[in-house]
Structure formats: structure tokens, C-alpha cells
N, C-alpha and C positions, 0 to 999 in steps of 0.2 A: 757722346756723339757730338759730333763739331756739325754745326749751320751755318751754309752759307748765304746770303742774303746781296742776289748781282742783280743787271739787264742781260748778262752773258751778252752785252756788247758793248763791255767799256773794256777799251786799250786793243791792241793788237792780238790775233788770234794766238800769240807764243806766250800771254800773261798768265801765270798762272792764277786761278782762283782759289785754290788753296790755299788751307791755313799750315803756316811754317812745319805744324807738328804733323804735318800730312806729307810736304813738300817730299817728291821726287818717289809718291807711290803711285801706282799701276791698281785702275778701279775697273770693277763691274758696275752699269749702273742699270735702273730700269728709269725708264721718264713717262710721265702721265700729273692729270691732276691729283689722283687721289682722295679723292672727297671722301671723309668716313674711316678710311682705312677698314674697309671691310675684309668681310672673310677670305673674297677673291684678293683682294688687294692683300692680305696677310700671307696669302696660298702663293702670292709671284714673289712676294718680299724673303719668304721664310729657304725657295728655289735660287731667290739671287745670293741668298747668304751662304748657302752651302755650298755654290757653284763659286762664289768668291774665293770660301775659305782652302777649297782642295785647290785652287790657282793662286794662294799666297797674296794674293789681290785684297782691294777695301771694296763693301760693299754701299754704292750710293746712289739717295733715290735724288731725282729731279722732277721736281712739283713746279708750280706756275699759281702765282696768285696776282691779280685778279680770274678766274675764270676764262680758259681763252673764248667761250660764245660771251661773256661780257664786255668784249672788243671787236668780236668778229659778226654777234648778232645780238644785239644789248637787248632785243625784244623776246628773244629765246632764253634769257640765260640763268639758267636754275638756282634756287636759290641752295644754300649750303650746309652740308650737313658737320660739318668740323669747320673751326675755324685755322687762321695757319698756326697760330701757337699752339693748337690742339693736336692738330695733325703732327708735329715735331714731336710732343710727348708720343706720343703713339708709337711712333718711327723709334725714338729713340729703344721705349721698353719692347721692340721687336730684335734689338740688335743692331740698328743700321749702325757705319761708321761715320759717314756724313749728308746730310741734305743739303741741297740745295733748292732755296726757294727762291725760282726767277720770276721776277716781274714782265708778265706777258701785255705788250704792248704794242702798236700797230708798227713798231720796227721788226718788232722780232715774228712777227705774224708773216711777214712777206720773207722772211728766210728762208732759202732753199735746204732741203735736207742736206745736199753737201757741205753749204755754210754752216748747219746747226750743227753735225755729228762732226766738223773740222774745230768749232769753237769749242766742244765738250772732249775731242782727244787733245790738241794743247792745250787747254784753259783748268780742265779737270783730271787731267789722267787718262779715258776712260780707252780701254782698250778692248770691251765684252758690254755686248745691249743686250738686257733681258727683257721679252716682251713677250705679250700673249699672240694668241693666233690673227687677233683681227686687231695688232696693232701699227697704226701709219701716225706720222709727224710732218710737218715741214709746213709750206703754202698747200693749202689748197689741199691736205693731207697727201700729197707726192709722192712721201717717201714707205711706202709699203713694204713689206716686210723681205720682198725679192727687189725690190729699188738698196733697199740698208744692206741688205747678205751683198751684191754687186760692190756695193760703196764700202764695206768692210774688207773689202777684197784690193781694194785698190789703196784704200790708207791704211788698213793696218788694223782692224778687229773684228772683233767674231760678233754675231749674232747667236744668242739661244731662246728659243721658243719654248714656252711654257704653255703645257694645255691648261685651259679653260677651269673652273671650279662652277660647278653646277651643284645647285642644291632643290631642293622640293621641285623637282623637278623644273629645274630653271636656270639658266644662268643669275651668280650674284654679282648686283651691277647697281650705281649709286642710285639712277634711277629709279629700280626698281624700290629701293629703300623708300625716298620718296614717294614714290607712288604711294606704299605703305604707311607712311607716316601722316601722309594728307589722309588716307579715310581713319585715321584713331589707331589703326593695328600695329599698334607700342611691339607689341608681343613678335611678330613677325618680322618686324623690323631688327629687333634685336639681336636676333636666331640671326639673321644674314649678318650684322654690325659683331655680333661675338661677344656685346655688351650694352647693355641697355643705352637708348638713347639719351644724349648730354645735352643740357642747354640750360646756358645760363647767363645771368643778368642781373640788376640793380635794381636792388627794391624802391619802391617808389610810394607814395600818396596815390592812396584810392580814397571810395567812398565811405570807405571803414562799415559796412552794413553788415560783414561779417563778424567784429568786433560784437555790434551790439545784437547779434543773435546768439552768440557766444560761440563762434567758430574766427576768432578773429585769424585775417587772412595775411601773406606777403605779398602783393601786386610785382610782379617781376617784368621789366621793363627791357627786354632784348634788342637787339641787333635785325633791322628790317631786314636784312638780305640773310637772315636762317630760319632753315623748315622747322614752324612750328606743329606738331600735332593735330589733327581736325578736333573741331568744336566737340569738346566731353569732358569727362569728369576722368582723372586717371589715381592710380595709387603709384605714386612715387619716392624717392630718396630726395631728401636736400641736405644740401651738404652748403653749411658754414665755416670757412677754412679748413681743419682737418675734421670735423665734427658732421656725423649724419644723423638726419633724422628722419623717422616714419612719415610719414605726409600723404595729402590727399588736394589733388593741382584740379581746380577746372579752368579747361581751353573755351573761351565762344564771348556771345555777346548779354548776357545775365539776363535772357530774357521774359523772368518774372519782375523786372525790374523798368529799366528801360531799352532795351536794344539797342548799348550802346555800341562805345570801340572794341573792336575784339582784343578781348587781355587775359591775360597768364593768372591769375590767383592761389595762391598755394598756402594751405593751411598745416604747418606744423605740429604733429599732435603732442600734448605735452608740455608744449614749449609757449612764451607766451612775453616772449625779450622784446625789447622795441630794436629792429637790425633797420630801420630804412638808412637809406643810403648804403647799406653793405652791399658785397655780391653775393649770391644766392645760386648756386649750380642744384639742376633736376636730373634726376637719371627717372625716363619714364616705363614703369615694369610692366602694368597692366589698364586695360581700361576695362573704369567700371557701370558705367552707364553712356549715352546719350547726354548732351545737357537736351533742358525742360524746361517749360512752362510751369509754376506749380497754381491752383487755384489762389492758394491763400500761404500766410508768411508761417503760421504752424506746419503744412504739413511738409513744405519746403525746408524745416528746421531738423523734422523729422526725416526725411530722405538724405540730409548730409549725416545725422545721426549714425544713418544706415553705411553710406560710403564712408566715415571713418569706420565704423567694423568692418566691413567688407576690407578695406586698405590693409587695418592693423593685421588681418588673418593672412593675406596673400604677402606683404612683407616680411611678418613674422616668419612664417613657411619656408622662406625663401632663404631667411637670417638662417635659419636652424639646419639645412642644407646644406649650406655652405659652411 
């Protein structure tokens, strides 16, 4: 998969943005942020690529990073569930031919749909928008989906509408993942996501208090602007370059301790290397408790006791499944 990386407003609208080994093909594209690359977002990708491939066309998505409510309402704007390097794998192992990730900023924020969808047919090829029922772009969302069908009509492409993917009775939609992911429910989140939730980061210097209970922990040090899980204990994957391992993560503030900064700690079972400074990627499967107060430091030794078996049996399970 070829990425491209623009403003979609540098040079004249006749430049192409394309890479050479692209030049001079005819694309479908769908445009949106994409955050997650979730089921619904798999369910319009998997319609753009079949709609591509019977029109000999390439199929390409165009994302936006930063966030456009992190330009348009910096006090609204959500925090992220993929980052953009994340999102390109994704994109790639669905098939796409090429992404484009444009940098959304207050010029491009004030572009009328005419100027957007004129920079994306000569800039990109794009001759076919694939988009859901309730999707608009431009200023001010303008361009609605009987505003683009007019405007396709006059430059020269078509419009195809994909219905909606609903799931548990619900539209799947990033927010809602979110939602889910703030009260602890790994489990539900993932069912909409198609795969466990991912998040990862740099292990860091903690208190080391897990160490000398004998659950020595990784402190994992993330990216402020990604949804971390609500405050609990979870059973998860971590993964040390190609290498996984069973694990057992608490999310909150260690409040047998001192309530402090809310931090990630993740205890590897088995395993027992010194990785600080490595990166550390989580896939979160299930949650297993609430975090707690405990009265005293034994029976708090004992209750992690308990969530590494509770972890090892639901991971195990899961291994054997698959």
C-alpha cells in the first residue's frame, strides 16, 4: 500500500499527489477520520474495494490527522483510539491501494466542498466517493451527500452510499468504542473494534512496590491524547517486538498506596527481564476486577495472586481457540 502524507494544498489543483507507481490511475475513495478502523469503518472499506475492483479503479482512503474537532473545537476533541501509524497498518491488511493522511488545519477547515472534491479529482485521481448514509465534509459540513451527488454531476464522479453496520443493537461508531473503553468494557469494545484494544508505550521508572511483593510490574508510559481504559485490573497481551506474553495490567491510582498519578502497570507473567526504556504494546481482553483499597499488604498480595489466575485461565482459553 503506497501513503501519502500532504495539506492537499500545496501547488495547483492539476498536481498530482500521487506516487509515480500510481500516476495516471482512476481511484475510488472514501474520506473520514477513521479512528479504530472499526467494524463499521471495515464494513465501508471492504464495499469501497469491491466497488473499485469491478471499475478497474484503486481503492483510497483519505484520513485527517490531527483530529478536525482538534482545530475546529480543541475543547471537544476526543481523545484517540489508533494512532496514524496504526491506522495505515490496518488500512494496509484490509487491501487498501493507497492512504492518504492530510494534515487538517484551519486552511483546509474553511474549504468549500467544491474546492475539496476538485483538489481530490486532480490531485488524486478520484473519480467515485464512497460514503455512509449520514456522511457530509467541507466548511461547516456543506457538503452533504445531495450537495456531492450535484457536485459529481457537474465534475465528473459518482457518488456510492453504503448503508450503515449496526451491531448489538446499535450503530458501530468510534465514539461509542470510547464510551466503552472509559467504563473498563475491554470486552465490548473489542467485539465493535474486531480486535482487542491496542495501546502502547514506553516502559518507564515506577515505585517498584510490585517488584518487592513479588509481582514485579512494567509501568508503561503512553501518549496523553489516547483512550486509556477506566480505573481496573485487566488481563491482557503484551507484546515485546514480535514476542507475546500473558499479562495482567492495572489501570487507576494504587489506592492502597497513595492515590497517586493515574498509571498503566503491567505485570508479565513468567517473564522477569529488565525492558525499561523498551516499547511495550497491550491488547486489553477482559476485565477482571474494579481496582481497591485493600486493608493490609498480604491480603492485597493475595488478590493479585488471584487476578494472575483468573488472567492465565481467560488468556489461556482464548490461546486454545484460536
Amino acid at each position: 500500500m503506497h501513503v501519502i502524507a500532504d495539506s492537499l494544498l500545496r501547488g495547483g489543483p492539476g498536481q498530482s499527489l500521487l506516487p509515480s507507481a500510481l500516476a495516471g490511475r482512476l481511484s475510488l475513495v472514501t474520506v473520514g477520520v477513521f479512528d479504530g478502523i472499526h467494524l463499521g469503518h471495515q464494513h465501508l472499506i471492504a464495499q469501497l474495494i469491491k466497488l473499485a475492483r469491478q471499475r478497474g479503479w484503486l481503492a483510497g482512503v483519505i484520513t485527517f490527522y490531527p483530529h478536525p474537532a482538534a482545530v475546529l473545537t480543541p475543547h471537544e476533541s476526543p481523545l484517540y483510539l489508533t494512532t496514524p501509524g496504526e491506522k495505515v497498518l490496518l488500512l494496509d491488511r484490509l487491501g487498501v491501494d493507497w492512504t492518504a493522511i492530510l494534515a487538517f488545519n484551519p486552511q483546509m477547515a474553511v474549504l468549500s466542498p467544491t474546492d475539496f472534491m476538485l483538489r481530490l479529482y486532480h490531485q488524486l485521481g478520484m473519480r467515485g466517493l464512497c460514503a455512509s448514509d449520514d456522511f457530509a465534509l467541507g466548511h461547516h459540513r456543506s457538503g452533504d451527500l445531495l450537495t456531492l451527488q450535484a457536485l459529481g454531476q457537474k465534475i465528473g464522479f459518482e457518488v456510492y452510499v453504503v448503508p450503515p453496520l449496526n451491531i448489538s443493537s446499535g450503530r458501530v461508531s468510534s465514539s461509542r468504542i470510547r464510551a466503552c473503553l472509559k467504563e473498563g468494557d475491554v470486552e465490548t469494545a473489542a467485539y465493535l473494534l474486531g480486535r482487542p484494544y491496542r495501546l502502547a508505550g514506553e516502559v518507564v521508572h515506577g515505585a517498584k512496590r510490585g517488584r518487592r511483593m513479588g509481582f514485579p510490574t512494567a509501568n508503561l508510559a503512553v501518549n496523553s491524547d489516547r483512550v486509556v481504559p477506566g480505573n481496573g485490573v485487566y488481563a491482557t497481551w503484551a507484546y515485546l517486538g514480535d514476542e507475546r506474553y500473558l499479562s495482567v495490567t492495572n489501570v487507576g491510582t494504587r489506592p492502597s498506596f497513595d492515590n497517586g498519578v493515574r498509571s498503566i502497570e503491567v505485570h508479565l507473567l513468567e517473564f522477569s527481564d529488565d525492558i525499561y526504556g523498551y516499547d511495550l504494546a497491550l491488547e486489553f481482553v477482559a476485565r477482571l476486577r474494579s481496582e481497591a483499597r485493600f486493608a493490609d499488604l498480604q491480603t492485597l498480595i493475595a488478590q493479585i495472586a488471584q487476578d494472575v489466575m483468573a488472567a492465565r485461565q481467560i488468556l489461556s482459553a482464548g490461546q486454545n481457540e484460536v
